[in-house]
N, C-alpha and C positions, 0 to 999 in steps of 0.2 A: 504493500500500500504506500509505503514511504515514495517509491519511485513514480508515483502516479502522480504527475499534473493535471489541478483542476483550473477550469478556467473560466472564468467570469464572463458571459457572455455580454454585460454590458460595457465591462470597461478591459477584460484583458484579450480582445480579437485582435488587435495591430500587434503584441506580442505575438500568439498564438501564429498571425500568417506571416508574418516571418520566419517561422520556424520550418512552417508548412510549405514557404519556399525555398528550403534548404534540404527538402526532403522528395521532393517532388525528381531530380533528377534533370533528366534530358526534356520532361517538358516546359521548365522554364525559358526553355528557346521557342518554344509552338507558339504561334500565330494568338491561341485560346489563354496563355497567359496572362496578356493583357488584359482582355477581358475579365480576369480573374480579380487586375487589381483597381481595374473601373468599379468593379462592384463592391470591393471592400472602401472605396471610397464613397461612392453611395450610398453604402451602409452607415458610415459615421454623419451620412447631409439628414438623413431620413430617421433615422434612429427609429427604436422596434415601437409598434402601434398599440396606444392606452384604449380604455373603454372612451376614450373623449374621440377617437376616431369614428365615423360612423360604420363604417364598415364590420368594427371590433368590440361595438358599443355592450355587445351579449356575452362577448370571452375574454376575456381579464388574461393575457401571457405575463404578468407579473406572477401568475404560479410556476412558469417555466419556469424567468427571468431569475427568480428568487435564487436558485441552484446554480451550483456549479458543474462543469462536466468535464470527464477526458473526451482526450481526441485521439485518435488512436487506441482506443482501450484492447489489448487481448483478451479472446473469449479466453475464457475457463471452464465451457461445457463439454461435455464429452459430445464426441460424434454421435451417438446413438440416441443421444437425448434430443441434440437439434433434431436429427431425422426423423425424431417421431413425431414432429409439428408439420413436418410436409404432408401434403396433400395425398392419402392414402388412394391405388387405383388411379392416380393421373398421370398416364403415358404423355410425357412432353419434355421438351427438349426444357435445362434446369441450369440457371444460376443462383446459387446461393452466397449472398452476403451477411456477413457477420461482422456486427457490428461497426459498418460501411467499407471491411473487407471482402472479397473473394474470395470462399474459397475452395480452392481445385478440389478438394478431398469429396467433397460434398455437393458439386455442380457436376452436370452430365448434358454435351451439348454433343447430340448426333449429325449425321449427315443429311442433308435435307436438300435437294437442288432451287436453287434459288433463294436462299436462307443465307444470312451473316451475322450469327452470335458470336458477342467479345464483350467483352470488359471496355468501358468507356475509355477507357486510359489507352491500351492496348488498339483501339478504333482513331486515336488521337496520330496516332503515325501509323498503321495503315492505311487509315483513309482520311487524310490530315484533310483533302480540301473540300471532301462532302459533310466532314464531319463541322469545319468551318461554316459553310454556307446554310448550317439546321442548328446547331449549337446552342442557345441563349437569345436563339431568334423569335420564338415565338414567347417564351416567357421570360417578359419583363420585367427587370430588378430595380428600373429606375425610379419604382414609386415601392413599391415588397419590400419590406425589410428581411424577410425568412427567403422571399426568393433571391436579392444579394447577398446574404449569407450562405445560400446554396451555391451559386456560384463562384464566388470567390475560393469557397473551399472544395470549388468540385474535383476528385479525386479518380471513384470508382462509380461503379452502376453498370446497366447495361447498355448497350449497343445493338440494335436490330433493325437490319435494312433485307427488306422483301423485294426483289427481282421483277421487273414487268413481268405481265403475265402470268403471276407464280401466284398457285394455290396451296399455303402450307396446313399438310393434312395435321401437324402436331401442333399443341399450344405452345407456347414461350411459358415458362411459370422464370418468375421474380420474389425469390423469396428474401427476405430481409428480415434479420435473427436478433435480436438487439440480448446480448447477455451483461449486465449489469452485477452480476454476481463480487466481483471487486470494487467495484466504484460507479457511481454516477457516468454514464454512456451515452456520449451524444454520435450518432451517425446521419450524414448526409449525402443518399444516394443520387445518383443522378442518371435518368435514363433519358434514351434519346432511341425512337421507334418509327424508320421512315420507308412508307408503305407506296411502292412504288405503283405505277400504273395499271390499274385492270388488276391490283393484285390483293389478296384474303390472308387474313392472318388473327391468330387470338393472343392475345397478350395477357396474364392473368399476375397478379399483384399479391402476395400474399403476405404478411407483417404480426411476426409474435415475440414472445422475447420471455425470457427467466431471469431472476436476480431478486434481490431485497431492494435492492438501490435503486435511484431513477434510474429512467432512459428515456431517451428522447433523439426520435426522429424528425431530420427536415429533409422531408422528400420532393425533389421535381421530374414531372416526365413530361416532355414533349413529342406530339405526334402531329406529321406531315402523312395526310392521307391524301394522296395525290386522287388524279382524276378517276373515276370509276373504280376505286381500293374499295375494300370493306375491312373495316377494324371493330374486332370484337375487345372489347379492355374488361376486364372484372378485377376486383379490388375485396381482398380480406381481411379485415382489420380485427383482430383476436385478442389485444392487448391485453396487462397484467394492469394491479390499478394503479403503481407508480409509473406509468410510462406515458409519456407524452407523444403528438402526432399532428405534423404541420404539414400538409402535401398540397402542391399546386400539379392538375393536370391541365395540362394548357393544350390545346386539339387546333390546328387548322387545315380545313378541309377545302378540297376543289372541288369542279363540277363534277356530277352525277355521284358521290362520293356516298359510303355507309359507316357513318361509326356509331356505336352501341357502348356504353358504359354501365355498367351495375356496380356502386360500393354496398359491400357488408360491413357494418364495423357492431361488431358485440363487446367490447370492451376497450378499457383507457380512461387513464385520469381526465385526458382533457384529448381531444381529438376536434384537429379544424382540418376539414377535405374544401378543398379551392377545384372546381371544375368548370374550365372557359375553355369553350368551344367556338374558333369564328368559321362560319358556311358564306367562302370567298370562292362561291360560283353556284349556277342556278344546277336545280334539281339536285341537291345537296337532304342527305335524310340524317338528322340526329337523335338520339337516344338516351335520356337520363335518367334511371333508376338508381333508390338509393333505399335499406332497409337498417333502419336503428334499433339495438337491443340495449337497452341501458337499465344501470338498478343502482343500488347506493348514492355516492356522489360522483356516478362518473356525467362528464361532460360532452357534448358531440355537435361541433357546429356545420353544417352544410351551407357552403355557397357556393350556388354553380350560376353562371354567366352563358349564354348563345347568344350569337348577336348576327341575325340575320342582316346581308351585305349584298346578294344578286336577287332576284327575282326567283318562283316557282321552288322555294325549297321552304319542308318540313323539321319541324324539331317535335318531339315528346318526354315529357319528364312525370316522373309518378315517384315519389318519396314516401316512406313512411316510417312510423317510430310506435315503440312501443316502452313506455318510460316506466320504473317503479322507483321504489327508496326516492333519495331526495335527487334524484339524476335530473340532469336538462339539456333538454333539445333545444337547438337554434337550424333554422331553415332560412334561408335567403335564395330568391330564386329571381333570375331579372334575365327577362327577356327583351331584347333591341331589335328592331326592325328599320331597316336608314332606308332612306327615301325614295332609293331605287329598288326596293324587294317588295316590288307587287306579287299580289296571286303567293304571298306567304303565309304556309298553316302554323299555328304553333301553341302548344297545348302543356300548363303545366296542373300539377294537384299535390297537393302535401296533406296526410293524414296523418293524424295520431290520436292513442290510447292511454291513458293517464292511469295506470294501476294504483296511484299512490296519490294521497291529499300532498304531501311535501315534492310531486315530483311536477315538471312545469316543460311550455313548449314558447319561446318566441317564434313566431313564424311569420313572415312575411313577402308573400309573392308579388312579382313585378312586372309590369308590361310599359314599355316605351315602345311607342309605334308612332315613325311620321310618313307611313304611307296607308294609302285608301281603299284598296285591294286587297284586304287579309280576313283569313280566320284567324284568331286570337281568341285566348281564355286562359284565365289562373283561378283558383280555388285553394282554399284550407277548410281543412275541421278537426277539431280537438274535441274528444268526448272519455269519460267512462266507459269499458266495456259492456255493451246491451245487454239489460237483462231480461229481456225478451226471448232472444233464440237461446241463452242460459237456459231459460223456462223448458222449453220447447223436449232439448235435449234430454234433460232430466226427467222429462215427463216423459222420455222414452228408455228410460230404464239404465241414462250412462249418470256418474255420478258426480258431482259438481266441480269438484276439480280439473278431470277430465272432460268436461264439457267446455269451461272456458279457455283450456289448455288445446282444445280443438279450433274453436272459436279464433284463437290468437295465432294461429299457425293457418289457419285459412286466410286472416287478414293480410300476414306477412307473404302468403305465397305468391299472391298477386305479383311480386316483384321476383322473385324465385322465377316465374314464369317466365320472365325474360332473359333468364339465363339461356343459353344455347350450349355451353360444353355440359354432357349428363356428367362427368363426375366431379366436375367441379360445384354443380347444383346439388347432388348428392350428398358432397361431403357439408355445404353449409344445413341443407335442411336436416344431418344431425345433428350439426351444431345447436340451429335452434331446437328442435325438437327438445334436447336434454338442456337446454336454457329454459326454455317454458315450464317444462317439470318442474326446476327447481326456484321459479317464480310462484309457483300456485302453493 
């Protein structure tokens, strides 16, 4: 423990990256260095964002802030412990980071024609000038405090570029392990996923961690789905309740273009998912599903961003939460539609279930629209579980616990349904399954 340095994220990161660019090697000559140190200077104009910002007004990161963390920390788990958190029955090609290493032991990347898995670092001098031209391009540091910290210290993550024309039959899984067992662990991965033309691919997210101590995740992924791609992304968020989770996906798509997003997150102290999506070309379809399982004092804020840009393209978003103990949900959902996106559909809904008088939902859905030609629509609802079809059930001979443990997993499936890989569906609906049990 003696040789572990912790670091203040508010005042010892100018130490901290200097260090980290004495350690980084041959890529302090890359092109992407610079960049690294634009955003650490960024970061000291902008400084990290209080409840007085509007955006931030519902999640307080003065609980992060409070702590200190390593960088760099070595896990201390044994291999077989990580690998029982991976996704059991999911045939796919497997990066595993620990705690925002790499590592070989534990990742498994097959041959796939038209497929290029690496290591972000490793993608920075093999494919120095494609990796330049997607890099830091779509998500913005210049106003994100947590996304110039992502880049300034961007290190490791993944790298995945899909081949025109190429349909990969296997998912990408991204697992990120945060072990905390020594000390306070901070990781920041950084992924970059560019879907080239006419080309399919699934990308799935997954995020758990062991330890006593914090940890704390600041994750970015960027995805270029070029024209006629389809990108499937799902997102697992399983946390312990000292761990933290700040991820920005940042999506920009072309014409005739399909991405699909589904986050899961059942646990974490404090969890903020950022998902902006810009549809820069007509006939553009997107997709936002999001399913919250919360209990005690964990926290979970949703903000996702589409901002329709051409004309004749769809968006769909369906959220929902299921809260107990004194946990709270935040929803933020804002739809744009700019002047030229006539003949735009776009449809959002946030639901939730309040098991607990102490447990609570900010929600608030958005629509800016300055053209004349669109379907549009937002909704929210916040209720008690009915006890009506409660009634109903019981009066058919199941018994109350199990009727609203039914009840609750019908509500959540609605979002389940939009999975497409079956075992990745599979493994969440046991997840929840044995969460609702141990709710009722």
């Amino acid at each position: 423990m003696n040789d572990i340095n912790l670091v203040d994220l508010k005042k010892g990161l100018k130490e901290q990256f200097d260090k980290f660019q004495g350690n980084i090697n041959g890529q302090g000559k890359l092109a992407f260095n610079e960049v690294r140190k634009h955003a650490l200077q960024q970061l000291e104009k902008i400084q990290f964002p209080t409840v007085k910002d509007e955006e931030w007004k519902y999640t307080n990161v003065q609980k992060i802030l409070k702590h200190e963390f390593a960088f760099d920390l070595p896990s201390s788990g044994k291999i077989q412990e990580i690998e029982s958190y991976i996704i059991p029955d999911l045939d796919a090609h497997r990066l595993v980071f620990v705690n925002g290493k790499l590592s070989e032991e534990l990742s498994e990347i097959g041959q796939e024609n038209g497929l290029t898995v690496l290591n972000i670092k490793d993608a920075q001098t093999q494919y120095g000038e494609l990796v330049n031209e997607h890099l830091s391009k779509y998500a913005a540091f210049e106003e994100d405090a947590f996304t110039a910290l992502s880049t300034a210290f961007t290190a490791e993550g993944a790298f995945i570029k899909v081949d025109k024309n190429k349909i990969i039959e296997k998912p990408i899984l991204i697992f990120n392990f945060t072990d905390s067992t020594a000390a306070n662990a901070i990781a920041m991965p950084r992924n970059l996923v560019i879907a080239e033309e006419n080309a399919q691919v699934t990308v799935i997210e997954d995020y758990a961690a062991i330890g006593d101590n914090y940890g704390f995740i600041n994750s970015v992924t960027e995805f270029k789905v070029s024209k006629n791609a389809i990108v499937h992304n799902y997102k697992l968020q399983n946390k312990s309740d000292k761990n933290f989770f700040i991820g920005t996906t940042q999506v920009h798509q072309e014409g005739d273009s399909h991405y699909n997003n589904t986050t899961i997150t059942l646990g974490g102290d404090l969890v903020r998912n950022n998902l902006n999506i810009l549809l820069d070309g007509e006939h553009c379809e997107a997709f936002m599903n999001g399913l919250y399982l919360l209990k005690d004092k964990h926290h979970v804020d949703n903000h996702s961003m589409v901002d329709h840009l051409k004309p004749n393209s769809y968006s769909n978003e369906l959220y929902k939460g299921i809260m107990d103990g004194e946990s709270k949900g935040v929803f933020n959902g804002k739809i744009f539609v700019r002047p030229d996106a006539q003949k735009t559909n776009a449809f959002q809904e946030n639901k939730n279930i309040l098991l607990s008088d102490k447990a609570s939902i900010d929600t608030k859905p958005q629509l800016e629209i300055w053209a004349d030609d669109v379907k549009c629509s937002h909704g929210a609802t916040t209720g008690a579980l009915d006890e009506e079809p409660v009634f109903y059930l019981r009066s058919r001979g199941i018994d109350e616990d199990k009727a609203k443990a039914l009840l609750m997993f019908a509500f959540a499936n609605d979002v389940l349904e939009r999975i497409k890989s079956e075992p990745f569906k599979n493994h969440v609906a046991k997840l929840i399954g044995e969460r609702l049990k141990q709710e009722i």
